[in-house]
Each structure stands twice: as C-alpha cells, then as structure tokens.
N, C-alpha and C positions, 0 to 999 in steps of 0.2 A: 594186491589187495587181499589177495585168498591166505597169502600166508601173515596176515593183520589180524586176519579175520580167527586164522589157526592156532596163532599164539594168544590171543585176547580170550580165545576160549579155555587153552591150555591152564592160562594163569587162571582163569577164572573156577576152574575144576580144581586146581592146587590148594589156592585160599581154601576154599568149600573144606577140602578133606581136612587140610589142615584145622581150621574151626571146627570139624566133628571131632579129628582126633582130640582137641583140646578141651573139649566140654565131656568125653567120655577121660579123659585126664582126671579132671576133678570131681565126677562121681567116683571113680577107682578112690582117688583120696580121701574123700569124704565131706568134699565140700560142696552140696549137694546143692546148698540156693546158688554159688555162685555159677554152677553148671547151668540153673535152671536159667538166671538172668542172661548167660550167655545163649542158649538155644535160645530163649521169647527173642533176642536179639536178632539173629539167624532165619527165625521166619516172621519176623518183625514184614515183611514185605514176599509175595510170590512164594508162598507156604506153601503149593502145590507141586512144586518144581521136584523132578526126581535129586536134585544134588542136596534137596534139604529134607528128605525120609527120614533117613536115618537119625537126623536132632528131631525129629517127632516123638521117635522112641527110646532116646537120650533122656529126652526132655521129659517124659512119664515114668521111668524111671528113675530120673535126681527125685522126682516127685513123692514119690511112693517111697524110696525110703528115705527124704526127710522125714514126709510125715510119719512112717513108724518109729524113726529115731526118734521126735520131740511125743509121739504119745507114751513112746516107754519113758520117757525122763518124767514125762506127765507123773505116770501111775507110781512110779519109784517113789516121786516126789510125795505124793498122796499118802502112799501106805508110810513113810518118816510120821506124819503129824506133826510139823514143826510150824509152827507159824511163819517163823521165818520165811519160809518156803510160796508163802502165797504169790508175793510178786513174781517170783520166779514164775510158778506155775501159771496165773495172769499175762507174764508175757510170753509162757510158749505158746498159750491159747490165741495172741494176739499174732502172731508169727503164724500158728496154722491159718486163721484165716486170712490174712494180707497175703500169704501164697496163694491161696487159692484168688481171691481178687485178681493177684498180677497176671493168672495164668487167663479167666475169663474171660478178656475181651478177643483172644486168638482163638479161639474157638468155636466153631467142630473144624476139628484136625485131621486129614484122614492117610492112612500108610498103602497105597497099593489100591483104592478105592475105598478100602473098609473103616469105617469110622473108629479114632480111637480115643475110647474111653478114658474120662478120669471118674476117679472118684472120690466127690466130694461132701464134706460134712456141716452141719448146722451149729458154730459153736455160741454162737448166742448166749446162750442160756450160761454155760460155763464162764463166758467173760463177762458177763455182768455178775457171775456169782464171786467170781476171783476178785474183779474190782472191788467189791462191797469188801469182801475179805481181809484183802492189803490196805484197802483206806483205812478200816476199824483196827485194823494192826498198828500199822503206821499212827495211824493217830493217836494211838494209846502208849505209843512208845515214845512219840514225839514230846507229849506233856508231860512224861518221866523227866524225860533229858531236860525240858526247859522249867522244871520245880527246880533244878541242880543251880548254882549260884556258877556253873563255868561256862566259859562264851564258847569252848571248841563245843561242847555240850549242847548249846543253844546255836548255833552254827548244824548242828548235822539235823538240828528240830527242825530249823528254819528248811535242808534240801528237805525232810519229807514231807515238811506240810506243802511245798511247793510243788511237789511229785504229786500229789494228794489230790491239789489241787489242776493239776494237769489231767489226769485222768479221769478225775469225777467231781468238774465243778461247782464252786458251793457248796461243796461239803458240810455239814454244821457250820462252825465258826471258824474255819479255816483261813479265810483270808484277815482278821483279825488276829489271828494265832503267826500269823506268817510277819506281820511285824511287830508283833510282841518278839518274837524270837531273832530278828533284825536286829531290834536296839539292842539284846539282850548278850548278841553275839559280837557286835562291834566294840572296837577299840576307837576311844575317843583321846585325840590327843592334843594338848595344847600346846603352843607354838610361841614363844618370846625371845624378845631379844635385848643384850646388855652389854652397855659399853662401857667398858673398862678404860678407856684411853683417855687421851686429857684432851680431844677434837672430839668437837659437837657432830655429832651424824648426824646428815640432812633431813629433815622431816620427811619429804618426798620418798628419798630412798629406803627409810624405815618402812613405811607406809607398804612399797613396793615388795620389801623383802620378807613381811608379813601378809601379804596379798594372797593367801591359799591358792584363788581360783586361778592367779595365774600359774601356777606349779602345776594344775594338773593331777594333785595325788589322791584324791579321796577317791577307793573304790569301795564295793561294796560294806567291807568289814572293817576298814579302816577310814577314820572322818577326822579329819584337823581341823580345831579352831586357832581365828588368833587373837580372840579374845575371851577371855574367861565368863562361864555363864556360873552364877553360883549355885542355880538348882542339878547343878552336873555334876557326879564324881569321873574326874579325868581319870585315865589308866597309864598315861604318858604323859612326858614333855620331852619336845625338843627344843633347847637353848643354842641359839647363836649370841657366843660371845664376843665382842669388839675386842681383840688384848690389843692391838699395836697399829697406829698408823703410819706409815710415812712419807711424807710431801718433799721431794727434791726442790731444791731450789729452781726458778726459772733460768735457764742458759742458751746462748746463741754461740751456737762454731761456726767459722767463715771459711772457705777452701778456694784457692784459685786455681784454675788450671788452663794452661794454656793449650788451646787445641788445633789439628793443622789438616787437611783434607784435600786430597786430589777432588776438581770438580768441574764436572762435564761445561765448558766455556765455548759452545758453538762448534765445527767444523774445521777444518783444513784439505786444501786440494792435496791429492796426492801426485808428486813428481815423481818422471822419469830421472835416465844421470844425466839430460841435457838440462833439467829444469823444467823440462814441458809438462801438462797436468795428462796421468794417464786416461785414458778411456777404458771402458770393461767392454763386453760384447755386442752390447747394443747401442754404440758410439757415446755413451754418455760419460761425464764427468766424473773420475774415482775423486770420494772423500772418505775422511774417516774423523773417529771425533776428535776433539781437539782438548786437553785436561787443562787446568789450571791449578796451583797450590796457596789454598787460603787459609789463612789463620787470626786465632779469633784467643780473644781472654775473657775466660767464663768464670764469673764470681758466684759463688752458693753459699747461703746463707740457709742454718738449721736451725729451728725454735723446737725444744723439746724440753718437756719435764714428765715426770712419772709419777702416779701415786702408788704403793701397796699398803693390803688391809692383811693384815694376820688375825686370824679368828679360831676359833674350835665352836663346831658341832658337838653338844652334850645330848646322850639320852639317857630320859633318867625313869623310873618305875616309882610310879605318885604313892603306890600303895607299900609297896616296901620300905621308899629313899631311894633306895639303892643307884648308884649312877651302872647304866648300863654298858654304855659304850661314850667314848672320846675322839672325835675325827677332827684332825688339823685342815683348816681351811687357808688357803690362801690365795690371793690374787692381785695381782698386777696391770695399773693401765697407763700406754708411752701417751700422750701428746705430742705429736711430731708434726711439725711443717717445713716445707720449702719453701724459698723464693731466690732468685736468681737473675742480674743481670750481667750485661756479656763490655767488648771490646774490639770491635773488630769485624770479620765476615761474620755475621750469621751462621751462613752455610755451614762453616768449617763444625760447628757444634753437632755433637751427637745427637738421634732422635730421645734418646733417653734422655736426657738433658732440656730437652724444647719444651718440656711440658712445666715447667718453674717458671720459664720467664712471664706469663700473665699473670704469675704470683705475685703479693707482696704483703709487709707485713701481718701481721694477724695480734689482734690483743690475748696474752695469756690466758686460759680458764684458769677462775678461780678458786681458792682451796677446797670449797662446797661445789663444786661443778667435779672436780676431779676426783673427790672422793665418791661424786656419786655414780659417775661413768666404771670408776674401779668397782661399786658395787651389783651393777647390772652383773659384769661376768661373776663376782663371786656368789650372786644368786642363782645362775647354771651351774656352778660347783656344789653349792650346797642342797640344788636337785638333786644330780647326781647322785650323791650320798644319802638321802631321804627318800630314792626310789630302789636302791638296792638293800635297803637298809629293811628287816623281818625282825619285828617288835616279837613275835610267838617260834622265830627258828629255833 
C-alpha cells in the first residue's frame, strides 16, 4: 500500500513540475494569456499547496508583461493618429480588463505566506471612450461604402454596422442601416425552368424542382426565387433545361434455373462391421446426420424499364446577358422487379432466391410517374452544382 501511496505521489510531483515547466514555456515565448489561462487552471483548486508556488509567480508575471506588451501597442497606436486604429486600441482596452476580471475571483494569492500582489487598473473611462470612437468611425465609413452602388461594398457596411451594433447597441440608426445594407449586398436570383423535349413534364415535378425551400440554398447574401417579382432587379438566373427524354420500352426476361442441394433429412444409427449400432462412452446410441439431395426448377421473371433526363444547368448575369456558366446534367431511373415461381423441393433453392416467391406481377409506372421518379435524383444533381456553384468567385 506504501509503495501505492509512493508512486501516486511521485506522479503526482511530475504532472506539477511538468505544468510549471509549461506555463513558464510560454511566457519565454511570448504567449503570455495562454500561460496565464494555464496557471488560473493550476490553482483553479488548493492554491495553497507548496507544488503550486511557483505558478503564483508564473502567473504574475505572464501578467505583467502582457499588460505592458498591450499598453505599449496602446501608446504606439495613439501617437499614429489613424483612425483606423480605434478598434484596435478598443480591443486592447477590452483585453486589459477581461484579464484582469479572469484573474479576480482567485484572489489574494500568497508565495511563502506573503501576499502577492497584482496590479490592477480602471479602464473604464478609455473603453467607453474607444467605443464611442470606433462606432463614429465605423459608422462614417460604413455609409460611404453603402452610397457605392456595389454589393461586396454593401456587404463590408452591413459587418460594421453589425460590429457597431454589438458593442454599442442602438447606436443612432444602426439597426435600420443594417438591413438597408442586407438587401443592398445580396444577390437575388431567379430560378426557371424549360423544356425543350416533345414529353410533357409533370406538374408535380416542375413544382418540386422549383421548390427553393427544399434545396436549402438561400444564405445570407445569396436569396433565390422561383418566381419572378417585377418590382426586383435580378442579378442572376439559373435555367434548368429539359433537352432529351427517354422512356425504354416496358420488357420482361424470364431465366430458369435448376437447382440441387444436399439437405439435412433426419439422423442415421451409426454401425459397427457387424452391423450393430455403436455406443460412445456413456452407453448411448451413435448417430449422425443423415443428408438428402433435392432439386427444384426456379422460374424468374424481371419487369424493368428506365427513364433518363438529359438537361444543362444555365447561369446567366441579368445585367450583362452574358451566359455565365453551362453544367450537363443528367439522370437515370431503373424500374426493376422480381417475382418467381419454383418446381420441385423448395429447400433445394437459394436464400437469395426465397425472397421473389411472395412476389407477383406488378403494373408498369407510367410515362409521367417515371419521368418524375427520374426527376427527384436529377434535383440532388442539380443541388449539387447550385451549391458549389460562386456567382462573385
């Protein structure tokens, strides 16, 4: 038990050191919050303990020069006079004090009995002054870019006034401005479709293959209709074209096979060479099993027909003409069944085979049923290509 007791402690000193040595690792580096995060961890619990001193004073010194790292970037920042610069300097302010917060609640810390100090500062006043700063920046820059008639333009308006509005809600007319610069930055695109072929295409399935919401695709900057609004200027369309249907005729193949199977038919005594039935050890009767060969004539009958849709994806640019891009679509669907009756044992038939015989006939689908079944998969295909597909790449 004593030597349970001698290595649970051994390890227990190892981890320790090794956790100091790692957290004075990344002060040496210069990554001074992730040292800090890693010591509050460290005496996250029994802070008092001699094996966790040493991250006390780890942990005041990741501290100490963070904070003079991010106040000289501060000052640096300052004496530029760039406006640009406010957010920046806003979020070093907000980074000094969220340190100082995470360290607070472990605290008073002491090394050797002596209490050790931090020291901490009031940034108050600066982040609210930063805030006010970068909002009135931001927002003065924002309304530039969304006077501009471009959606990437109106798209960077839309993150700052969002930004704007994260940090200092209600802003003036911020949330207002935030979907003005939404519509302003979306690509609106409309969605038809046109059959070229001399087959009527099912209403149903049209309906289906214009359905937006089932696709999934509208996200923020990009919105499809699939029907035309006339107080909209489109920036897109995508055309699905019908070029070519074609419907196989209905056909049945019939295959006969005959099949033959050893099968377990009861028991047989086992003889000695006089003919007598032997005994094993415990006087009883040897048997062993007894096979039979049965054979059986297995008729299969196959109902299959196919339909394929040959189509292209068009994109085209509403405001140019211009065709953007051209994708071949195409798709295929079998109609297949079985049914099967037999001749003979049963048994002798395969289990692959068994599952036909409760089959029987079935009436064709027809031409409008199969063209629409072929069109479910070609509306997965033409996902596909409408969600890798970058209108602004």
């Amino acid at each position: 038990m004593k030597k349970i007791l001698l290595l649970i402690t051994t390890a227990a000193i190892i981890i320790g050191c090794n956790t100091t040595k790692s957290i004075e690792k990344e002060v040496n580096n210069g990554n001074y919050d992730v040292a800090i995060n890693d010591a509050l961890r460290k005496l996250s619990n029994n802070k008092s303990k001699k094996s966790k001193q040493a991250s006390i004073l780890l942990l005041k010194n990741a501290f100490n020069k963070a904070t003079d790292r991010d106040l000289d970037q501060i000052s640096f920042l300052k004496k530029d006079a760039n406006p640009e610069n406010f957010e920046r300097i806003y979020n070093l302010y907000q980074k000094l004090n969220t340190r100082q917060q995470t360290i607070t609640p472990i605290l008073p810390l002491y090394y050797h009995g002596k209490e050790v100090k931090f020291s901490f500062s009031n940034y108050n006043v600066e982040i609210i002054k930063y805030k006010e700063e970068t909002s009135n920046y931001l927002y003065r820059k924002a309304l530039s870019l969304l006077e501009t008639d471009n959606k990437l333009d109106a798209r960077q308006a839309y993150e700052d006034f969002k930004y704007i509005d994260r940090i200092n809600p209600n802003y003036k007319n911020v949330n207002t401005l935030i979907e003005d610069a939404l519509f302003k930055g979306q690509d609106i695109i409309l969605l038809d479709l046109s059959n070229n072929t001399q087959q009527i295409i099912p209403k149903q399935l049209e309906t289906d293959l214009l359905n937006i919401s089932t696709y999934g695709l509208n996200d923020l900057w990009t919105v499809y209709h699939n029907k035309e609004v006339a107080s909209i200027n489109y920036d897109y369309s995508l055309s699905l074209i019908f070029k070519t249907i074609i419907i196989t005729p209905e056909q049945i193949k019939e295959r006969q096979i005959i099949q033959e199977k050893l099968v377990l038919d009861g028991f047989k005594y086992v003889l000695d060479r006089n003919g007598n039935v032997k005994k094993d050890s415990l006087g009883n009767d040897m048997k062993e099993d007894k096979f039979t060969k049965v054979t059986c004539q297995y008729f299969e009958t196959r109902q299959f027909k196919t339909s394929t849709i040959i189509a292209s994806a068009e994109f085209k640019n509403l405001e140019t003409k211009q065709l953007l891009d051209r994708f071949p679509v195409e798709s295929t669907f079998l109609f297949e069944h079985f049914f099967a009756t037999y001749q003979g044992d049963e048994r002798a038939i395969d289990d692959g085979f068994l599952i036909y015989l409760d089959n029987r006939i079935v009436p064709f689908p027809n031409t409008e049923q199969m063209i629409f079944d072929t069109g479910e998969d070609l509306k997965l295909r033409l996902k596909e290509i409408i969600t890798r597909y970058n209108f602004r790449g």
